[in-house]
C-alpha positions as CSV (number, residue, x, y, z in Angstrom):
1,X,120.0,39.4,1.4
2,X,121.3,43.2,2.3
3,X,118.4,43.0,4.9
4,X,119.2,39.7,6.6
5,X,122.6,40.6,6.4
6,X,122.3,44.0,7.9
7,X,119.8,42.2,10.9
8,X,122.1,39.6,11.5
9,X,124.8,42.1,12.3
10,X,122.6,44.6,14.2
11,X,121.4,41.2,16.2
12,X,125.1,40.4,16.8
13,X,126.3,43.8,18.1
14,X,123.0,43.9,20.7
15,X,123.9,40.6,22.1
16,X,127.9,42.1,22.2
17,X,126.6,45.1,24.0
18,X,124.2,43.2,27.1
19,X,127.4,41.1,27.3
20,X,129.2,44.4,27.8
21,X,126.8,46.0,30.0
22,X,126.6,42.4,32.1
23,X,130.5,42.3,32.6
24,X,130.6,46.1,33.6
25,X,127.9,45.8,36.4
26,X,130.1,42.4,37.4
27,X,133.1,44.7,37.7
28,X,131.3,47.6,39.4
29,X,130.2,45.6,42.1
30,X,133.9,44.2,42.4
31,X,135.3,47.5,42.7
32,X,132.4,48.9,44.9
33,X,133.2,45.9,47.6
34,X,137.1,46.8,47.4
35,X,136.4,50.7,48.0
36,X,134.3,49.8,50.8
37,X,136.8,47.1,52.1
38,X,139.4,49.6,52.3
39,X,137.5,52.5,53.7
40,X,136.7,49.9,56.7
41,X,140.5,49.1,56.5
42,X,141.2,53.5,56.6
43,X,138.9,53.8,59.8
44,X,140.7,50.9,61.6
45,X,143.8,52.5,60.8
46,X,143.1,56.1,61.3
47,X,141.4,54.8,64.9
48,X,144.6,53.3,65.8
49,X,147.1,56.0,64.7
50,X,144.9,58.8,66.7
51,X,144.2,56.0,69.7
52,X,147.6,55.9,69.8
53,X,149.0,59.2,69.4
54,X,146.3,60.2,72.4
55,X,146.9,57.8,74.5
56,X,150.8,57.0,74.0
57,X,152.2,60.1,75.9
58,X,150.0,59.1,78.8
59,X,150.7,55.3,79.2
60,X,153.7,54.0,80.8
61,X,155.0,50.1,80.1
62,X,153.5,47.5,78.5
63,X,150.4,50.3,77.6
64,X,153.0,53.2,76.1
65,X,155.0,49.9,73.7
66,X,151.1,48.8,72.8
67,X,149.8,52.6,71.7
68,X,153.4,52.2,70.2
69,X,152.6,49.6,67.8
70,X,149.1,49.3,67.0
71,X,150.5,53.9,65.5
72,X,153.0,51.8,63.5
73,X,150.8,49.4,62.2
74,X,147.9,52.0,62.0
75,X,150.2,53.8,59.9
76,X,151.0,51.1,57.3
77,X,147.0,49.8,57.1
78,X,146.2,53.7,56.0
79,X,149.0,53.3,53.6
80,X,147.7,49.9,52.0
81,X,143.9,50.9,52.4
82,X,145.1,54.4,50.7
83,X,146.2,52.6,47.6
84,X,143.7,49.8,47.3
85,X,141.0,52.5,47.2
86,X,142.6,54.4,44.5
87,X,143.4,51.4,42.7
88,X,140.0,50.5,42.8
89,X,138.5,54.2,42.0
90,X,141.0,54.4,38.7
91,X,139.8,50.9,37.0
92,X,136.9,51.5,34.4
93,X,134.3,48.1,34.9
94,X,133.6,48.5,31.3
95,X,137.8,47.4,30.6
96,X,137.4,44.3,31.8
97,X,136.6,41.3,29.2
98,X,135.4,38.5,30.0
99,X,138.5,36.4,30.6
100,X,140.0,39.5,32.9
101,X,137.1,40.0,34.8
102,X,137.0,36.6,35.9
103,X,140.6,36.6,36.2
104,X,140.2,39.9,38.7
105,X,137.5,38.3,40.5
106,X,140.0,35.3,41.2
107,X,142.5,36.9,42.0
108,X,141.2,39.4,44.6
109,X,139.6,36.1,46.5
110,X,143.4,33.8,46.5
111,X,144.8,37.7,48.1
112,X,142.5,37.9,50.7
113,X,142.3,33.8,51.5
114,X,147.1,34.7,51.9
115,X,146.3,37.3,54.0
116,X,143.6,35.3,56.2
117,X,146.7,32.8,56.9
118,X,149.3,36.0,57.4
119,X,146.6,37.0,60.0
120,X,147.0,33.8,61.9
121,X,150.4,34.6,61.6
122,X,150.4,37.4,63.1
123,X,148.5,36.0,66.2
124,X,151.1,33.4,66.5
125,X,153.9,36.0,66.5
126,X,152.1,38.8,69.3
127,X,151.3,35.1,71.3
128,X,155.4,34.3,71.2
129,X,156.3,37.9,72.2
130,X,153.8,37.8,75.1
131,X,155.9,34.4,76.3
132,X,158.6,35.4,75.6
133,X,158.5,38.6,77.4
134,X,158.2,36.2,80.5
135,X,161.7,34.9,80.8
136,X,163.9,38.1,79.2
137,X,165.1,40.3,81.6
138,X,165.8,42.4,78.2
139,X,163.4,44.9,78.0
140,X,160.4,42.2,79.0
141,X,157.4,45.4,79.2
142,X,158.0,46.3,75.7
143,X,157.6,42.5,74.2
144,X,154.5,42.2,75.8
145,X,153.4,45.5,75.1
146,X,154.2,44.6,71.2
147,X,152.8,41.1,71.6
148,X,149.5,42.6,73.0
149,X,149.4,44.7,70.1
150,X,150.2,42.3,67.0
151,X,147.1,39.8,68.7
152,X,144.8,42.8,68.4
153,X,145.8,43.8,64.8
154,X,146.2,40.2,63.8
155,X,142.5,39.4,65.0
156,X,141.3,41.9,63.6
157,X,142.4,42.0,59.9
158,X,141.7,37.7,60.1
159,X,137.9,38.7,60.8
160,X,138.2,41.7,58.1
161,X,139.8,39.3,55.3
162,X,138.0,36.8,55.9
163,X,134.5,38.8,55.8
164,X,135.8,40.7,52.7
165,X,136.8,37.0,51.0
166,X,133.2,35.9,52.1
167,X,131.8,39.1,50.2
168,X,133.8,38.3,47.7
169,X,133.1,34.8,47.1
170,X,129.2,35.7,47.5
171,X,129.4,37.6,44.4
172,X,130.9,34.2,42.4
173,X,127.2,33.1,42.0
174,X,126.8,35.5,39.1
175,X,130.1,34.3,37.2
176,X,128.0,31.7,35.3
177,X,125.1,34.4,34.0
178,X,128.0,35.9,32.2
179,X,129.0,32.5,30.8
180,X,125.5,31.7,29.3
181,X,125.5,30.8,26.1
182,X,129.2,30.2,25.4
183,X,130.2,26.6,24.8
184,X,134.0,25.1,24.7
185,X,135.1,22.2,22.9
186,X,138.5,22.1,22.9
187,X,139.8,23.1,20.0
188,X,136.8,25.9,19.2
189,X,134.5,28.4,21.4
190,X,131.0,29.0,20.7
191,X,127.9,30.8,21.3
192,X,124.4,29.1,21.8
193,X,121.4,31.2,21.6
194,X,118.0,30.3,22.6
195,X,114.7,31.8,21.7
């Protein structure tokens, strides 16, 4: 009985431990996507901020207000891609349990499905400064200028939240491998094994 026993519990704790090693390879691949989503993120931004730095001093008008903006906002995407990469390099895959990896998962998807709609947003707004730079006699070059640039940062962090969401969502497909097995009936959670 010692022996079955003893089996039984060695049995148990290998089945714990490919559950483990299953849920940290989930979250390592979750991390990995967000350290390379936000080094893609840090190159946009450090292109803008040096585009604009360069080219700023040498533009007059609706050019100089653009270099203008796309710095500002170069300087806030660095910022944001800064701390989403060293949020993702600080997590340990192997914390996660089961409920808060899938939790994670989730939750990284509903961000970047809100920031695809800030995006259009964004558009919208450079689109309304463009027109509206058309009937202000108040400083009309810089509107535009601005409105040129919002468009161009809107478009592009739609295509890049949206492509990260996709990446993302790709990797659902291997949610249910680390829900084999475990049954739910309401009032009790169980484990199926098959031989």
């Amino acid at each position: 009985m010692k022996y079955v026993f003893s089996v039984s519990l060695l049995f148990l704790a290998t089945l714990t431990w490919g559950q483990s090693l299953m849920l940290t390879d989930f979250n390592q691949q979750r991390l990995k996507k967000q350290q390379t989503a936000m080094l893609v993120l840090g190159a946009w931004a450090v292109g803008n901020v040096g585009s604009g730095l360069a080219l700023r001093g040498k533009s007059e008008g609706v050019d100089r207000y653009f270099h203008e903006m796309n710095m500002g906002w170069g300087a806030i995407n660095l910022a944001i891609a800064g701390l989403g990469y060293w949020s993702s390099m600080k997590a340990a895959p192997g914390s996660f349990d089961l409920a808060a990896t899938i939790s994670e998962q989730h939750k990284i998807q509903k961000i970047l499905l809100f920031n695809t709609g800030l995006d259009v947003g964004y558009i919208l707004g450079g689109a309304y400064l463009i027109e509206k730079s058309k009937n202000t006699a108040d400083n009309p070059e810089r509107l535009k200028g601005f409105g040129r640039s919002i468009i161009l940062q809107g478009s592009f962090l739609f295509a890049f939240d949206l492509a990260t969401y996709l990446l993302h969502a790709k990797h659902n497909k291997n949610i249910p491998k680390l829900l084999e097995g475990l049954s739910f009936t309401g009032d009790s959670v169980g484990l199926h094994l098959t031989f």
